[in-house]
C-alpha positions as CSV (number, residue, x, y, z in Angstrom):
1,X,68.6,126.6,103.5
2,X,69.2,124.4,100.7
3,X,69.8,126.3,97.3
4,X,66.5,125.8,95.2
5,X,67.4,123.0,92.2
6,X,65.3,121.1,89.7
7,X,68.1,118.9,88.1
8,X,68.3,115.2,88.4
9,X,69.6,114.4,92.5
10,X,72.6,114.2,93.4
11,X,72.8,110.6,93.9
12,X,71.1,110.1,90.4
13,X,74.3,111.0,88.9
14,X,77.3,110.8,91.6
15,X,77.5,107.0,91.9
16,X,78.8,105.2,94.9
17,X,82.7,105.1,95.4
18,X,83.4,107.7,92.8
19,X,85.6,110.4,93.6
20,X,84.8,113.9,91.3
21,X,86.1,117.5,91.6
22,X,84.1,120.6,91.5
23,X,84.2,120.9,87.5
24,X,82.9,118.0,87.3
25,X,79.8,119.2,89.5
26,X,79.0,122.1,87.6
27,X,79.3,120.6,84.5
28,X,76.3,119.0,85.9
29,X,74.9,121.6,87.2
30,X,75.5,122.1,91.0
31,X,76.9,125.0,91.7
32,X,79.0,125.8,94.4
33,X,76.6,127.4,96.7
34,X,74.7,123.8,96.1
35,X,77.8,121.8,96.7
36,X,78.8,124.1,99.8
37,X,75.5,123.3,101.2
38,X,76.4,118.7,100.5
39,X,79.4,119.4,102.2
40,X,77.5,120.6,105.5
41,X,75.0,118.1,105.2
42,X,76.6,115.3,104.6
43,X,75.6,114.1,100.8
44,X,79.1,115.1,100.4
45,X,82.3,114.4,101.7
46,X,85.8,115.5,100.9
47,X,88.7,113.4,100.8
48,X,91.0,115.8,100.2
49,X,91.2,119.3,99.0
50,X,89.1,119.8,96.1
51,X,87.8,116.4,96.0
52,X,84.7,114.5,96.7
53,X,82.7,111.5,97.1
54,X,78.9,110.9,98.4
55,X,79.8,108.6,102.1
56,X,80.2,105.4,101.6
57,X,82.5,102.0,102.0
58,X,86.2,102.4,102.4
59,X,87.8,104.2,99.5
60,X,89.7,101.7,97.6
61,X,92.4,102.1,95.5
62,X,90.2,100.9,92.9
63,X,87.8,103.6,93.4
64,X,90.6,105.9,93.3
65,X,91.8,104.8,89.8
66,X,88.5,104.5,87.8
67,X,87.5,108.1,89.0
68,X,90.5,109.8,87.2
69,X,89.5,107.4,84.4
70,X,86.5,108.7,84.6
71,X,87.6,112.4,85.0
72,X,89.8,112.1,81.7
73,X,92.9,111.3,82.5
74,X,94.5,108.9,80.4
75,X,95.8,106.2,82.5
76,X,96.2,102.4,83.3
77,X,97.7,100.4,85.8
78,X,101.0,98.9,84.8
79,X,104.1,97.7,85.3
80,X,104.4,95.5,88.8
81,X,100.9,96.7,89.8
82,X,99.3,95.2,86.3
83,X,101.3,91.9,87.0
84,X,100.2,91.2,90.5
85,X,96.8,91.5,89.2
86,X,97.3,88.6,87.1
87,X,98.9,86.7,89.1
88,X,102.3,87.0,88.4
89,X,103.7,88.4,91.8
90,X,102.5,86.1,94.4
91,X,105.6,85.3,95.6
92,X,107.0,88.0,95.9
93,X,107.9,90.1,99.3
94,X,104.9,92.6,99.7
95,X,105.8,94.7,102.8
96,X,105.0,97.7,103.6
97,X,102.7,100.3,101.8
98,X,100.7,99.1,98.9
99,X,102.0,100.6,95.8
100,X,100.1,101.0,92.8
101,X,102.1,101.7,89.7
102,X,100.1,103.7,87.1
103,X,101.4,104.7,83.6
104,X,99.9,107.0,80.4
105,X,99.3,110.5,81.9
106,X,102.0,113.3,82.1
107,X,100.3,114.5,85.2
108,X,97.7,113.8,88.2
109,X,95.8,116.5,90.1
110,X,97.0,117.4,93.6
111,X,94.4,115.6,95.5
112,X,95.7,112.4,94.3
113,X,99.1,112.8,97.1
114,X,97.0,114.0,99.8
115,X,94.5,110.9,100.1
116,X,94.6,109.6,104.1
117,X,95.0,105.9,102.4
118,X,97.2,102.7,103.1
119,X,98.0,102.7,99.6
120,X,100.5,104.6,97.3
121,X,99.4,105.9,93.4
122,X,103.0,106.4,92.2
123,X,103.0,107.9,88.2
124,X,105.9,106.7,85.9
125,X,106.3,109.0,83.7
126,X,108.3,107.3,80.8
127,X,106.7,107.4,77.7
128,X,107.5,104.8,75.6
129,X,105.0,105.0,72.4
130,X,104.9,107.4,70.2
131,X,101.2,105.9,69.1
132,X,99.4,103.6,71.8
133,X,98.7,99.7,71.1
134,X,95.5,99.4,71.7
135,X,95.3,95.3,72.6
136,X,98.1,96.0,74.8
137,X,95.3,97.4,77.1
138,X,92.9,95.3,79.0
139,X,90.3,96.1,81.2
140,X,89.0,94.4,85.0
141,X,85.8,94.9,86.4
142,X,85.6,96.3,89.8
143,X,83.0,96.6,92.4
144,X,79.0,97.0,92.2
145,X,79.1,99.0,89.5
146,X,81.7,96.3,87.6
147,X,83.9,99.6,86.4
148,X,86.2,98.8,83.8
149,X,89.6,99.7,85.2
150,X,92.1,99.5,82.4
151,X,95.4,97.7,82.9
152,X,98.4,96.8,80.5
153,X,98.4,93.0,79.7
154,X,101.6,91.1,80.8
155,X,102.9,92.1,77.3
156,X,103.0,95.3,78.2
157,X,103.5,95.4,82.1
158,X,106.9,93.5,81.3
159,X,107.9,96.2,79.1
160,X,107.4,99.2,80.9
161,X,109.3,97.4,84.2
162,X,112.4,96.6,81.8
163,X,112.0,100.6,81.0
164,X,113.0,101.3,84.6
165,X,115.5,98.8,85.5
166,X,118.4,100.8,87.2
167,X,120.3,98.3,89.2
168,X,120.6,94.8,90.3
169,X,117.8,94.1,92.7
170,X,115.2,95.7,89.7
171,X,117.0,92.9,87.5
172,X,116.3,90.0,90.2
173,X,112.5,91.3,90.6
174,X,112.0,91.2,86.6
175,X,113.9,87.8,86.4
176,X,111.1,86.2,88.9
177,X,108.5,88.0,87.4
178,X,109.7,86.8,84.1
179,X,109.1,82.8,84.9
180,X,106.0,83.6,85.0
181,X,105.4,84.9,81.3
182,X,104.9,81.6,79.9
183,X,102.3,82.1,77.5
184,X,102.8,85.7,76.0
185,X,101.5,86.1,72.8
186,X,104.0,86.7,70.1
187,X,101.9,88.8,67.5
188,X,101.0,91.3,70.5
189,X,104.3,91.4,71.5
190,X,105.5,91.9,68.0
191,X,103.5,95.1,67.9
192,X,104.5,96.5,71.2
193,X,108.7,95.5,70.0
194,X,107.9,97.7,67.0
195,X,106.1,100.9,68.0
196,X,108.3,101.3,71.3
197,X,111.0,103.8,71.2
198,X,112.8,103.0,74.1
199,X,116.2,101.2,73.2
200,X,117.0,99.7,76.8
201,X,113.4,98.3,77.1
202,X,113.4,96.4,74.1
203,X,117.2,95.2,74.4
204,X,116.1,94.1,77.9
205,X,113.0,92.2,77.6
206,X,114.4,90.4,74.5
207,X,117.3,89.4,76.9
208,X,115.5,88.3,79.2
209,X,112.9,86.2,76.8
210,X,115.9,84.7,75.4
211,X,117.2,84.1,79.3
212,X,114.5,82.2,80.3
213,X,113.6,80.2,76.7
214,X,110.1,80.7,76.4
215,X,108.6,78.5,73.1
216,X,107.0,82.1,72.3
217,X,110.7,83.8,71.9
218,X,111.1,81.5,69.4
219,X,108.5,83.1,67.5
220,X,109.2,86.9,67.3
221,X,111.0,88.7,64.6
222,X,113.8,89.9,66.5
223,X,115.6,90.7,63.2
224,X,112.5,93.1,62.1
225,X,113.3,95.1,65.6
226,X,115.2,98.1,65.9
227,X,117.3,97.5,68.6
228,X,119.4,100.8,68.1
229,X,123.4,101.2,68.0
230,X,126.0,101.4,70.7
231,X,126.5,100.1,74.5
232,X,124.4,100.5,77.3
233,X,125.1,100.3,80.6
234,X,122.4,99.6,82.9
235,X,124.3,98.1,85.6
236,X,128.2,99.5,86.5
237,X,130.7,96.6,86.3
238,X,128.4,94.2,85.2
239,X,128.8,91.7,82.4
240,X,128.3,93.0,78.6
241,X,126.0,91.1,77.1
242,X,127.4,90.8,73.1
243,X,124.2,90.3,71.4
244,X,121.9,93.0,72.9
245,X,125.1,95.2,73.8
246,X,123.7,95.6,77.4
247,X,125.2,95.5,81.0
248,X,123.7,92.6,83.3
249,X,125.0,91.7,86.7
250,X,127.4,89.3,86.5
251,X,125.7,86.8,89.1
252,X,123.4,86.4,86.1
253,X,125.6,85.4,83.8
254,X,127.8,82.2,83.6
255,X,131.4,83.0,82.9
256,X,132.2,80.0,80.7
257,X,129.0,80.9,78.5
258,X,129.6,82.2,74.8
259,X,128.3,86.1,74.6
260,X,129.7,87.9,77.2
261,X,132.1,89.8,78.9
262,X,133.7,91.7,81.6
263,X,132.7,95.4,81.5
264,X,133.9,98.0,84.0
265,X,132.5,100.9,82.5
């Protein structure tokens, strides 16, 4: 028998696509013996433990995404993931599983692992404000329903990939990415430059700005930057760059060019 209710339906309030957990179903009022009773009829299915959505379309990555927006978590989809969207990764290899790169929450419930999907949600972790930038955060409608998903702008997504560059084939995949940055804006990027704590990001995307010699480079304050103190090696046996004190692989550099050396460290 179903459990007597006089709230608004279910499908009032539970929109197509979107994924929810039981707190969010009894902050609206259905209670489990109500929710136990969707789940054997049908007005609810699970998609993995603990979560739910009414039946519907294929559950998209999408639909993923926006429903831990929606659920609070603070996230966005960045880095690689945030490029492609734009446009930016078209040529590059995409085999295997999809991988969605997301960025901005320490941690995502348990559900989000266990999804039977043909794509991946991987979290990165690195924090690399102290205080957000807020125009450093766009949103793209999706669906029916046009939910806002929110996404870092180029500006952004190019920052938190140099975050994570660890060895040469991450330098290779952020140098093609980076012919495509051809119309960053400068006062954005100026913002995001100056609240970022993260030394290696900022010594790396001014590298490779300066690499590729956007008219926009030109235009930044590298001077009003702090760019930290000291070495760092991001690739072993590379070449040290003199002027951002970094490591690069040597089949990016040119040996008869001014500004770098050997380094074996």
């Amino acid at each position: 028998m179903k459990p007597q209710t006089t709230r608004e339906p279910l499908e009032n309030q539970l929109p197509d696509g979107l994924i929810v957990d039981r707190a969010w179903l009894a902050d609206r009022g259905f209670e489990r013996p109500l929710v136990d009773y969707y789940l054997r009829s049908g007005a609810l299915v699970p998609v993995a433990r603990g979560a739910y959505r009414r039946p519907g379309p294929p559950l998209k990555w999408e639909h993923v995404v926006y429903s831990l927006q929606e659920l609070g978590y603070s996230i966005h989809v960045g880095g690689r993931s945030a490029l492609e969207l734009q446009g930016f990764a078209h040529y590059l290899s995409m085999q295997g599983v999809q991988q969605i790169h997301l960025y901005g929450a320490a941690k995502l419930p348990g559900w989000v692992s266990k999804l039977d999907a043909s794509y991946q949600l991987i979290l990165n972790k690195a924090q690399l404000f102290d205080v957000s930038v807020a125009e450093a955060i766009s949103t793209k409608p999706f669906g029916h329903w046009d939910w806002p998903l929110r996404y870092a702008t180029p500006e952004l997504a190019l920052l938190e990939l140099a975050s994570e560059v660890k060895q040469n084939a991450d330098f290779e995949m952020l140098d093609k990415l980076f012919e495509s940055a051809t119309s960053l804006r400068p006062r954005l990027l100026m913002k995001l430059l100056k609240a970022c704590h993260n030394v290696k990001a900022k010594r790396l995307f001014l590298w490779f700005a300066e690499r590729h010699g956007f008219a926009w480079f030109k235009r930044l304050e590298v001077d009003a930057v702090s760019l930290g103190s000291g070495k760092r090696v991001i690739v072993k046996g590379g070449a040290l760059d003199k002027k951002y004190q970094i490591t690069v692989p040597k089949q990016m550099t040119r040996e008869s060019v001014d500004g770098f050396e050997q380094s074996f460290l």
